[in-house]
C-alpha positions in Angstrom: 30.8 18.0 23.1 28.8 20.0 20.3 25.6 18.9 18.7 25.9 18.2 15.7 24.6 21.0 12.9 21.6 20.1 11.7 19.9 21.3 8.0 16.7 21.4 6.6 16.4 20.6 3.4 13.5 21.5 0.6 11.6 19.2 -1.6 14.0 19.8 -5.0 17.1 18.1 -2.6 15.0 15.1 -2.3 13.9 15.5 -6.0 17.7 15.6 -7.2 18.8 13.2 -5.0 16.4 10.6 -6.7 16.4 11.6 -10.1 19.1 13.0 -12.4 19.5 16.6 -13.2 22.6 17.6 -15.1 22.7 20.7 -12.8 22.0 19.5 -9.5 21.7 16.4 -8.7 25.7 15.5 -7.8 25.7 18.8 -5.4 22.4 17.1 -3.5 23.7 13.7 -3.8 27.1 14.6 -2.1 25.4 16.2 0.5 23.4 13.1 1.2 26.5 11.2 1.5 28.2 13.9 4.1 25.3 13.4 6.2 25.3 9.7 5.7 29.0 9.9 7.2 28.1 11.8 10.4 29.0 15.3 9.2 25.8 16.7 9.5 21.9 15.8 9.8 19.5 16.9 7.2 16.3 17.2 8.1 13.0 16.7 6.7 9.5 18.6 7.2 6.4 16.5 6.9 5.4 19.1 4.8 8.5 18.2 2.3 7.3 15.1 2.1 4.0 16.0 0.5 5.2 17.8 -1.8 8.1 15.5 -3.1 5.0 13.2 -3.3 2.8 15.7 -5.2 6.0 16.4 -7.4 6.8 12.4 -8.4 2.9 11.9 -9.0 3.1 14.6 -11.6 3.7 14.6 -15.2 7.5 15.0 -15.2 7.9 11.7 -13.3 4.8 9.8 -13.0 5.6 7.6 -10.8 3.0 4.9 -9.0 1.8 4.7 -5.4 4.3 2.1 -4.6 7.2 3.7 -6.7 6.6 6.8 -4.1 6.4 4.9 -0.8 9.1 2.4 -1.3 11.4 5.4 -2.3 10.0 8.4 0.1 10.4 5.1 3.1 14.2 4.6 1.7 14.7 8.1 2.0 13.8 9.2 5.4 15.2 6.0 6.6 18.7 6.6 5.3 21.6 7.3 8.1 21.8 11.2 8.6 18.2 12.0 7.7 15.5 13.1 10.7 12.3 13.0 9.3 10.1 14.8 11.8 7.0 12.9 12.7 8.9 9.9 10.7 6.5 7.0 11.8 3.3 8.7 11.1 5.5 9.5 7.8 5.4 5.7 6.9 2.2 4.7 7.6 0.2 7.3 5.8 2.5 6.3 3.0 1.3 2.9 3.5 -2.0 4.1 3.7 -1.6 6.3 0.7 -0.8 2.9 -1.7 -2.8 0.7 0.4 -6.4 2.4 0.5 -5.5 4.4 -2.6 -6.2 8.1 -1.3 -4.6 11.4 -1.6 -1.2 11.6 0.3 -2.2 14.5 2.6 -5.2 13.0 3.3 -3.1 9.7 4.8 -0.8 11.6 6.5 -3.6 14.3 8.2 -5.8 11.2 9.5 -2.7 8.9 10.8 -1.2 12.3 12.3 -4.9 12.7 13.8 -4.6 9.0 15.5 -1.2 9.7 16.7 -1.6 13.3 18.2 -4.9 14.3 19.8 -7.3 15.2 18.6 -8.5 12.6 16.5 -11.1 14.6 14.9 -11.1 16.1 11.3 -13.4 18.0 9.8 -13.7 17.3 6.0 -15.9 16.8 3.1 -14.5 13.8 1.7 -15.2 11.7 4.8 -14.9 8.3 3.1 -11.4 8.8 2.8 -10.7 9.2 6.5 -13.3 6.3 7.4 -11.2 4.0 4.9 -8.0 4.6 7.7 -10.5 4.6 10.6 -9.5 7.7 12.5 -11.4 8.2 15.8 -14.2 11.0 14.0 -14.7 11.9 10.9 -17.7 14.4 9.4 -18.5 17.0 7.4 -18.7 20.9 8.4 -22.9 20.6 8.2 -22.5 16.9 10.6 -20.4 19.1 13.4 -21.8 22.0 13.4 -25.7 20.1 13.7 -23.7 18.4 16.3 -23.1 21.8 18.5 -27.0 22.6 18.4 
């Protein structure tokens, strides 16, 4: 038996999927529904995922917190879509609307707890205290650290 083929897809198949494009958004719409019938599996890179949140934060769509997390969530958890990384996916979404911080900023502290080490680096600190990763400092804290 065959695996079956799987796609990645890029942050403006997401974007048409969930809003309307006169162009677009029927071509990435049917191909959500061939994968949702077994034909295929799209895939999703964490990296899409903060960028379709960048782009529906934005001007053109300005969407809230909670819009983006209940729709991104919806999304990845639809049949024939493999979001890699898919749980740390959802909570930094979580964490995104719940302590109010940037998205990439979620999703590098909860990837920190989940996959060693967890240990950034950063100058906004507070933000990766609010989620309560394992360390959290600035460049001048680790580097007085390795005197």
């Amino acid at each position: 038996m065959s695996k079956k083929m799987e796609i990645w897809i890029d942050t403006n198949i997401i974007i048409y999927v969930l809003r309307t494009n006169k162009d677009y958004s029927t071509q990435a719409r049917q191909l959500v529904q061939q994968a949702k019938a077994g034909t295929f599996t799209l895939k999703v890179s964490p990296l899409v995922i903060a960028e379709c949140v960048f782009v529906l934060t934005g001007q053109q769509f300005g969407l809230s917190k909670e819009e983006i997390t209940t729709i991104m969530k919806s999304f990845i958890n639809l049949r024939g879509i493999e979001c890699e990384e898919k749980g740390v996916i959802e909570e930094a979404l979580g964490q995104f609307t719940k302590k109010g911080i940037d998205f990439v900023d979620a999703y590098l502290a909860v990837h920190a707890k989940a996959i060693a080490p967890n240990h950034v680096i950063t100058v906004n600190v507070k933000d990766f205290i609010k989620i309560g990763i394992g360390t959290a400092e600035t460049p001048q804290q680790f580097m007085d650290r390795l005197k």
